[in-house]
C-alpha positions as CSV (number, residue, x, y, z in Angstrom):
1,X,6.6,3.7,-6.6
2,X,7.5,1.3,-3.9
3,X,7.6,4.1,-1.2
4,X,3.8,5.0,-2.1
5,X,3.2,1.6,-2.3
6,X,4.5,1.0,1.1
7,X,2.7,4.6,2.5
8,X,-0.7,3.7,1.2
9,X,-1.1,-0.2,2.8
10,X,0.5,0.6,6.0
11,X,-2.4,3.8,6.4
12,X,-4.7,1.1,6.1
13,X,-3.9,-1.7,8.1
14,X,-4.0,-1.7,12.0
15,X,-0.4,-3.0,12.4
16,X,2.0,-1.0,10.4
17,X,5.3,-2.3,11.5
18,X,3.8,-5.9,10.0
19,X,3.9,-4.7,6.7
20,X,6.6,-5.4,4.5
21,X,6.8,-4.6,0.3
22,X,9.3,-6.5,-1.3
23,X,10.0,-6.1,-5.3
24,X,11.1,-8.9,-6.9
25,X,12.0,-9.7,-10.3
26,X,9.7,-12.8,-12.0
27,X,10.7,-16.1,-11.5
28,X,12.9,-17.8,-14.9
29,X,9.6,-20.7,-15.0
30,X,6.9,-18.0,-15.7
31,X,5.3,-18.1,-19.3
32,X,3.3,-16.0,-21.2
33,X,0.8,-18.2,-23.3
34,X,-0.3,-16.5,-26.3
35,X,-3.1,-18.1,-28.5
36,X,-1.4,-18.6,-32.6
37,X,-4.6,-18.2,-34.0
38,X,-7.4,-16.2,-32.8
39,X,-10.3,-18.0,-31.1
40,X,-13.0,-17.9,-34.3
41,X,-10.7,-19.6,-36.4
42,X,-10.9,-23.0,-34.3
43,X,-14.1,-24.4,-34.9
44,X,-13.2,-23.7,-38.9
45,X,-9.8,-26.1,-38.5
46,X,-10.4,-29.2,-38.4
47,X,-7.7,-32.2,-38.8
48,X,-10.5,-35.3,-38.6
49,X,-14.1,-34.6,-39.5
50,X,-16.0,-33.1,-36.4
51,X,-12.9,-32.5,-34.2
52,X,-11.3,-29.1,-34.0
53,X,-7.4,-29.0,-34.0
54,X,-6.4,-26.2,-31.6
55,X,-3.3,-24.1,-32.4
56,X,-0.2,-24.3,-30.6
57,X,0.7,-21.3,-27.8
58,X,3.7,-19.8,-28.1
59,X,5.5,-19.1,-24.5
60,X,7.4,-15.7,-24.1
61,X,9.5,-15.3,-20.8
62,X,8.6,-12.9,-18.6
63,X,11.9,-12.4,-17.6
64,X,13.9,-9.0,-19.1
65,X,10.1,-7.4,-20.3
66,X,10.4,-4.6,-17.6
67,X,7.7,-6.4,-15.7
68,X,8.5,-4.7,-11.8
69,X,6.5,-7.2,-9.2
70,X,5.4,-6.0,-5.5
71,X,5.5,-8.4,-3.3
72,X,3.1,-6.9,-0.1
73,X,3.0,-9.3,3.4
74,X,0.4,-8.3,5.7
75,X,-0.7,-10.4,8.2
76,X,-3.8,-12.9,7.8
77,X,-6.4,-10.8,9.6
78,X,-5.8,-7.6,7.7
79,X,-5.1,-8.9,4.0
80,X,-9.1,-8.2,3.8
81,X,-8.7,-5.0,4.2
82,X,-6.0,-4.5,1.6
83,X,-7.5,-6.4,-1.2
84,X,-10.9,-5.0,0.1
85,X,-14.5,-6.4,-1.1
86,X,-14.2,-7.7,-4.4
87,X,-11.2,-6.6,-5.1
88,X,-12.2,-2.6,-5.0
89,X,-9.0,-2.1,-2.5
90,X,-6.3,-3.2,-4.4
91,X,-7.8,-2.1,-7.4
92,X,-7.6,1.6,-6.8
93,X,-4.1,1.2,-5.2
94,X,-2.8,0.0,-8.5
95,X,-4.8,3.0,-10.3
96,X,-2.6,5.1,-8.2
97,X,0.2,3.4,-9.1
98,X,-0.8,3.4,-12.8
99,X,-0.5,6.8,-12.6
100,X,3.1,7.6,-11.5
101,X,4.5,4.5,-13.1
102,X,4.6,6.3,-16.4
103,X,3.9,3.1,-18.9
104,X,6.4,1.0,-16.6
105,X,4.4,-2.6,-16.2
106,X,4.0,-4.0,-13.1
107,X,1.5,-6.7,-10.9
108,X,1.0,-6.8,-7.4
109,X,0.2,-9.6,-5.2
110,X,-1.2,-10.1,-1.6
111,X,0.6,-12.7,0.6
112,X,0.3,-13.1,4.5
113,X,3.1,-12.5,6.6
């Protein structure tokens, strides 16, 4: 997955031998926040009259889920034209990715080199 990572940015950019993909494992201080409750049943709680109580979230470490993260360093003038307008670039790289990955859960993030 990293290979065809790696193939489809450096087609797009300009500079290719600028482009480096790194995968890197989430950091230990990352934290899922999950909601207890779902979001209807707050205005029905209340613990004084006429102010909600909101429920407590629950943090789940990322760490040992399976969660792969891609790293991709471009430099500043070309990390348009890998996140693209709105996002549309990027986007369709990961729906390749999607693809192959074969339910394997990963996130990709854009950094300048």
């Amino acid at each position: 997955m990293k290979k065809l990572l790696e193939f489809i940015v450096k087609s797009i950019v300009s500079s290719p031998e600028k482009v480096s993909i790194t995968e890197e494992a989430p950091e230990a201080g990352l934290h899922r926040l999950t909601p207890a409750t779902p979001l209807t049943a707050l205005s029905e709680q209340t613990s004084h009259p006429g102010r909600p109580t909101y429920p407590q979230a629950q943090t789940g470490s990322l760490t040992g889920t399976g969660i792969k993260n891609f790293i991709i360093r471009v430099p500043q003038p070309e990390i348009g034209l890998v996140i693209g307008q709105q996002g549309r670039v990027i986007k369709a790289i990961k729906s390749l990715l999607l693809v192959l990955s074969k339910g394997e859960r990963f996130a990709l993030e854009v950094q300048e080199a």
